[in-house]
N, C-alpha and C positions, 0 to 999 in steps of 0.2 A: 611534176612530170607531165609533160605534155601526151596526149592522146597519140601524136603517131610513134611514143615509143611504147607502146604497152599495148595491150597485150606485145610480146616478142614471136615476131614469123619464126615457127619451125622452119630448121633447116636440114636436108639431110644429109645423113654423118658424108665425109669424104670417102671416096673410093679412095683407097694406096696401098702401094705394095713395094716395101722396103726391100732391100738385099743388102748381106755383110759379105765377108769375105766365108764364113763358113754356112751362111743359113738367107734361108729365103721367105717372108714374111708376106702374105699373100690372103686374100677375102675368102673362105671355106665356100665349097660348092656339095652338089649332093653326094658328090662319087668321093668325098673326104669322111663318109657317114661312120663305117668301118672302122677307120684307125682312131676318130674323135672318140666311139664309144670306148674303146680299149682303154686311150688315155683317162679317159671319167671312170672308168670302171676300176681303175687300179685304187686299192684298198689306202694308199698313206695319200693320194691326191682327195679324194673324196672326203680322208680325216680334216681336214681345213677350211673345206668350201662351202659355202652357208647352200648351200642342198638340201631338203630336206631328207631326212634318213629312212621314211616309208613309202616313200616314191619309186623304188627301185631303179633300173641303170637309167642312165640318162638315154634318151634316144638319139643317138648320132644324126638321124639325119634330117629330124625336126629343130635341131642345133644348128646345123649349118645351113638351113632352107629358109623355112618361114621364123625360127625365133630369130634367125642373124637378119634376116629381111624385114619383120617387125622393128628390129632395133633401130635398124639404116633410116628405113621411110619414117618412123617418130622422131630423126634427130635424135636418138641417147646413146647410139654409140653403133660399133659392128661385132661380125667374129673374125677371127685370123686363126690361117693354120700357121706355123710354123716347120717349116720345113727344110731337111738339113741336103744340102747341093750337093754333096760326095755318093748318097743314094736317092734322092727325090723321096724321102720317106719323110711322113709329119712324125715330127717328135715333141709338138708341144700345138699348145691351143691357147691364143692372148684373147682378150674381149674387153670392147672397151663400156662402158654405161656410164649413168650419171652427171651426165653431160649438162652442162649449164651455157647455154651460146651465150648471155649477158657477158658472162665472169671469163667465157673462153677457158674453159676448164672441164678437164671430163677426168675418169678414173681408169686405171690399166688394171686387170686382172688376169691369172695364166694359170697351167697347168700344163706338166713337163710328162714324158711318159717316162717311165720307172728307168727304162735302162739309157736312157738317157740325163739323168740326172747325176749333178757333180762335174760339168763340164763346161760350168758357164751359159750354157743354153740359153736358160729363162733370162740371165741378166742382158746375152748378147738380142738377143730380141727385144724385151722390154725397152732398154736403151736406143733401140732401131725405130721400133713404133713410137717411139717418146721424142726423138731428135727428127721424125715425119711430121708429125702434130705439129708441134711448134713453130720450126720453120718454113715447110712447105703448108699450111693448114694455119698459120695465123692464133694457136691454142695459145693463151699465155700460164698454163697451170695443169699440170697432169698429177694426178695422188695413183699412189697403192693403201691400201688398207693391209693392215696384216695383222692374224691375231698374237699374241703377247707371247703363247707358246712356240711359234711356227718360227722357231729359229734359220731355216733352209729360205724362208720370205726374206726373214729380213736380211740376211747377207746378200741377196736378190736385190731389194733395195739398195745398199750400201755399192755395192759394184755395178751397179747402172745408175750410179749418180745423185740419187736421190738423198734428200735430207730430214731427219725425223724432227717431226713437230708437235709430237706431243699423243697423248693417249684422251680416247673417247670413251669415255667408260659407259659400261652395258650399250654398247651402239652397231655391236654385231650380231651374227647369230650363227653358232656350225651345232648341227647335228638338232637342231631345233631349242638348243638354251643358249640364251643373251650370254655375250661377251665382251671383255672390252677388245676395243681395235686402234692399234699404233697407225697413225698415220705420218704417208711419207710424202713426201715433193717433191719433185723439180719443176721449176719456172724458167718463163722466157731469159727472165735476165742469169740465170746459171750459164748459158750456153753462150756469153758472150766474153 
């Protein structure tokens, strides 16, 4: 390998902001602080998400400020609200990390709020962010991770297209004990 490709220049994540016909997919800002913590805070989202468990709520608006702004400016990914067009209200929260620019592959991860859930939501989104990536954004590989119990992930997966490739065992963590974690895909060449 030749020296001008290594080290690999960081690059930072893309700005975008998708739209469906029901939902609007958009960069969180600080005035999004309020309804992110709701969503974090609700008791079956928080059961899932590698969080730790004695850190208490998450802070909304260190979420959508400087960690989503950390993200962007390192290259590992951003945050998105998810927001539904019929009230301008977020009813979900995607984040992307894990970002590999060599490989062009980064990972999706979400979280729905409570009465919003069962509607398609997370998959009409994920599927949104996921069909931006790749086509407008050059990704040729997006993963969810899900873990083995989180039946509501993986039918999330399955209806935004995604195809399961196998389990990583002890390679998660929710509630602070190792877990395994199903891994899912879609690639560039899916969409063709």
């Amino acid at each position: 390998m030749s020296a001008s490709h290594w080290p690999v220049a960081v690059k930072r994540f893309p700005s975008l902001t998708v739209a469906t016909p029901r939902l609007h997919v958009r960069p969180l800002g600080a005035g999004d602080a309020g309804q992110v913590a709701e969503i974090f805070a609700d008791r079956q989202t928080r059961r899932w998400l590698p969080f730790p468990t004695g850190d208490g709520p998450v802070d909304g608006r260190a979420w959508c400020t400087e960690i989503a702004a950390e993200a962007r400016d390192h290259g590992d990914g951003d945050h998105y609200a998810v927001v539904r067009r019929e009230d301008d209200r977020i009813v979900g929260c995607l984040w992307t990390g894990r970002t590999d620019w060599t490989a062009r592959s980064t990972e999706v991860s979400y979280a729905i709020a409570a009465d919003a859930r069962g509607f398609g939501v997370a998959a009409e989104a994920v599927d949104a962010l996921t069909i931006a990536l790749i086509l407008e954004h050059g990704f040729q590989r997006v993963e969810l991770r899900v873990a083995p119990g989180n039946l509501a992930s993986r039918r999330v997966a399955e209806k935004a297209g995604f195809t399961y490739e196998g389990l990583l065992r002890n390679a998660g963590h929710v509630h602070g004990e190792r877990v395994d974690v199903e891994v899912w895909s879609l690639v560039a060449a899916d969409l063709r």
